[in-house]
C-alpha positions as CSV (number, residue, x, y, z in Angstrom):
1,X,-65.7,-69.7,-105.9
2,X,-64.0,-68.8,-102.4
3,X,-65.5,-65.7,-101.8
4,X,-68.9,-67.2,-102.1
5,X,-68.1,-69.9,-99.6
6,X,-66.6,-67.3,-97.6
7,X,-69.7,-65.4,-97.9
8,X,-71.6,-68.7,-97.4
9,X,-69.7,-69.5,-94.1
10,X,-70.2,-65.9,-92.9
11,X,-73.9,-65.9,-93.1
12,X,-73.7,-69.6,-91.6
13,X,-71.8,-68.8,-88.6
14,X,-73.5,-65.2,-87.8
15,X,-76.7,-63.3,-88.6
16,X,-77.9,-63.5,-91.7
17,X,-79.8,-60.3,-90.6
18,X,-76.7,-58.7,-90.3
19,X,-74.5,-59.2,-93.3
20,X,-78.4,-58.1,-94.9
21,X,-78.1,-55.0,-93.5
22,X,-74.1,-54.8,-94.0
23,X,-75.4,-55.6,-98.5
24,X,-78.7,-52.8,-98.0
25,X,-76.0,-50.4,-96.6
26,X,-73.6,-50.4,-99.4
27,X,-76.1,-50.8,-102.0
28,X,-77.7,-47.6,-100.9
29,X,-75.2,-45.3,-100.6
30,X,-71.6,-47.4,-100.7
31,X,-69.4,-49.6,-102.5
32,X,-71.9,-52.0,-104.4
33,X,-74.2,-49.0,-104.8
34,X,-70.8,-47.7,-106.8
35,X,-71.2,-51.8,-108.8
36,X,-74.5,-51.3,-109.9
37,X,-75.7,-51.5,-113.5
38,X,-73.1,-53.8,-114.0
39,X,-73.5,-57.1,-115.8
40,X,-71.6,-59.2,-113.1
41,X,-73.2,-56.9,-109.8
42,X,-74.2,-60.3,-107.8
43,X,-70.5,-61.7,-108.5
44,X,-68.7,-58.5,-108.0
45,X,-71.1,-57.6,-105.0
46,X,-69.9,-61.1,-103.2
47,X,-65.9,-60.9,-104.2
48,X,-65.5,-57.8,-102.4
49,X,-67.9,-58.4,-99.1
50,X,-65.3,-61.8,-99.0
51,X,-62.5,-60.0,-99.5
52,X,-63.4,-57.4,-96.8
53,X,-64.6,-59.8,-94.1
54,X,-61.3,-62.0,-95.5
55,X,-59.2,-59.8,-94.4
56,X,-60.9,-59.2,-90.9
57,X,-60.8,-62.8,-90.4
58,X,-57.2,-62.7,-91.3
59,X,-56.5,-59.8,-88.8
60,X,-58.4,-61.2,-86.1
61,X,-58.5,-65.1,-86.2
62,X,-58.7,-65.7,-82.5
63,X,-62.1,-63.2,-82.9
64,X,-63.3,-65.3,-85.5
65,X,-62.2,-69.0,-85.4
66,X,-64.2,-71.0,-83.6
67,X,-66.3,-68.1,-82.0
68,X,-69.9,-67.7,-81.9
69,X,-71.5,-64.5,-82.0
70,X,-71.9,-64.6,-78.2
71,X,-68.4,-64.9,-77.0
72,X,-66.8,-62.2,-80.2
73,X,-67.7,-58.4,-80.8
74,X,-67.0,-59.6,-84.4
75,X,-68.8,-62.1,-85.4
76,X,-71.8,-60.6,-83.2
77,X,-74.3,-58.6,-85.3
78,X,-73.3,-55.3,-83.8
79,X,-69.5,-56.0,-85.0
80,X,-70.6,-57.1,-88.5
81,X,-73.1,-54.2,-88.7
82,X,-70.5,-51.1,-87.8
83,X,-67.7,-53.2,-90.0
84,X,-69.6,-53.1,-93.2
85,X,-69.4,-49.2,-92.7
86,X,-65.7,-49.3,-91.8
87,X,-65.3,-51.6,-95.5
88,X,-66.8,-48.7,-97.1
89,X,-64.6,-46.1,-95.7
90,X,-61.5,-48.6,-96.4
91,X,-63.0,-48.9,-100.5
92,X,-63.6,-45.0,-100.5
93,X,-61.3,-43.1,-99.4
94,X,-58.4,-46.2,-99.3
95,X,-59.2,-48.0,-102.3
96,X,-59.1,-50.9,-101.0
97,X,-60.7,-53.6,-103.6
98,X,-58.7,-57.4,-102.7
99,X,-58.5,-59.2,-99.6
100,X,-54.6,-58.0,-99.1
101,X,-55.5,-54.0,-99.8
102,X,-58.3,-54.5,-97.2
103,X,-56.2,-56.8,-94.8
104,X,-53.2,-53.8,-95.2
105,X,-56.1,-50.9,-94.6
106,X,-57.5,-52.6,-91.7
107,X,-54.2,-53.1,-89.8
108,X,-55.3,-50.2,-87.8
109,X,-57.6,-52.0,-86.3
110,X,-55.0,-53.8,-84.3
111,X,-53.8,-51.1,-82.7
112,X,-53.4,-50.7,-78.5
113,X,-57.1,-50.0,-77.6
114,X,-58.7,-49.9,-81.2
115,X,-60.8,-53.5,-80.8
116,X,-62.2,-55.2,-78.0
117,X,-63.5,-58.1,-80.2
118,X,-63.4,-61.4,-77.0
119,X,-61.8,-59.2,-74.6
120,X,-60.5,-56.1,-72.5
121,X,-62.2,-52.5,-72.9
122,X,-63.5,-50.6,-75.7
123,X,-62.3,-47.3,-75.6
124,X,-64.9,-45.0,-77.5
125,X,-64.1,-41.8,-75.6
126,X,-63.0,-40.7,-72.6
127,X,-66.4,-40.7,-70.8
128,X,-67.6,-44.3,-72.5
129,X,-65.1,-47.2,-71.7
130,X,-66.9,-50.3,-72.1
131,X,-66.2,-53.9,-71.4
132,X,-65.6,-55.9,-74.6
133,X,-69.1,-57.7,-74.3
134,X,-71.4,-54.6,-73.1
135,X,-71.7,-53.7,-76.8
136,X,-75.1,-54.8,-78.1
137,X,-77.3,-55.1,-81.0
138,X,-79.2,-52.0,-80.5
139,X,-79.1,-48.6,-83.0
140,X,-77.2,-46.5,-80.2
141,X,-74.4,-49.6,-79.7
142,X,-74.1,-50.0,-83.2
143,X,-73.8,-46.2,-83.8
144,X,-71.2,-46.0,-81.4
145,X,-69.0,-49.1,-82.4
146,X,-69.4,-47.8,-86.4
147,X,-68.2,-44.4,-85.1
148,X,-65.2,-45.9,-83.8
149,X,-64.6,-48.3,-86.5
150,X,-65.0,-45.2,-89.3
151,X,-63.0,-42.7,-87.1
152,X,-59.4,-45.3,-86.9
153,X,-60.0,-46.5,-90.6
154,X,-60.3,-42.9,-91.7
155,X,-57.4,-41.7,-89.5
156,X,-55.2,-44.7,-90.2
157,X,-54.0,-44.3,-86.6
158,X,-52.6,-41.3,-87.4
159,X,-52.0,-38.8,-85.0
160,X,-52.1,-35.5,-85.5
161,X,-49.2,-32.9,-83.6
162,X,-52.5,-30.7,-81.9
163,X,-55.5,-33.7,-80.7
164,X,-58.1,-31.5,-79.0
165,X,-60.3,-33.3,-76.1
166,X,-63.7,-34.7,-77.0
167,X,-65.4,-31.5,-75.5
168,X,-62.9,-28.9,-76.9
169,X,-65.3,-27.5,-79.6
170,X,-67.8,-27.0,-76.5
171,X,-64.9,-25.2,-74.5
172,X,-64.0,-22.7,-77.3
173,X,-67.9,-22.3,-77.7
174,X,-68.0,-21.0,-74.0
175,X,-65.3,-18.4,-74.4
């Protein structure tokens, strides 16, 4: 049973509130939503929440080790919160199932600028550069951060030849 201690330790060492909301998420519209009606749900539900937050806690140790909710972006209920909608883009449109296909998705997380989890700047757009601790548990934060989270796991950190600027849809609207 690893993943349920994994699942076990997670919900010990952070908001319970928040891996609740992370399991109401999916179950509505994502991944275990996708599970449902099957014998083994509960079982399958908890083998792929471990796996996901597996693999984050194998991409970011030094955000997860030893850290409380205070002192990581990760572990705090905003990370765990805008994560659960980055696992569901890395099971959608990545397929992403075991600890190692969500560990190799994920791996554009560590990109230059992509996570401020205990430290540095979080670069959400041009206009909104935040310290790494001024994100917070509230529904415009958490909007934010999952935004970010979504857009990098989507993209892959994959740039395209032509990036437009944030306003340039307002720009070609004014012509």
């Amino acid at each position: 049973m690893p993943h349920q201690n994994l699942l076990i330790n997670l919900i010990e060492s952070i908001s319970s509130t928040a891996v609740q909301k992370v399991v109401m998420n999916s179950r509505s519209n994502g991944a275990l939503r996708e599970l449902a009606g099957k014998d083994d749900l509960e079982e399958r539900s908890v083998h792929l929440i471990g796996n996901f937050y597996g693999a984050l806690m194998d991409l970011f140790p030094d955000a997860w080790i030893g850290r409380s909710p205070r002192n990581s972006r990760l572990k705090h209920s905003a990370g765990i919160i805008a994560a659960g909608f980055a696992m569901e883009v890395a099971y959608g449109m990545h397929g992403a199932r075991t600890r190692s296909e969500f560990k190799n998705v994920l791996e554009c997380l560590k990109q230059e600028r992509a996570c401020a989890w205990t430290s540095g700047r979080w670069y959400f757009s041009d206009t909104d550069v935040r310290e790494w601790d001024k994100v917070q548990n509230t529904a415009p934060d958490v909007r934010i951060l999952t935004n970010h989270l979504v857009r990098i796991v989507k993209d892959q950190g994959v740039k395209t030849i032509f990036e437009a600027p944030e306003n340039f849809s307002k720009q070609i609207m004014s012509i």
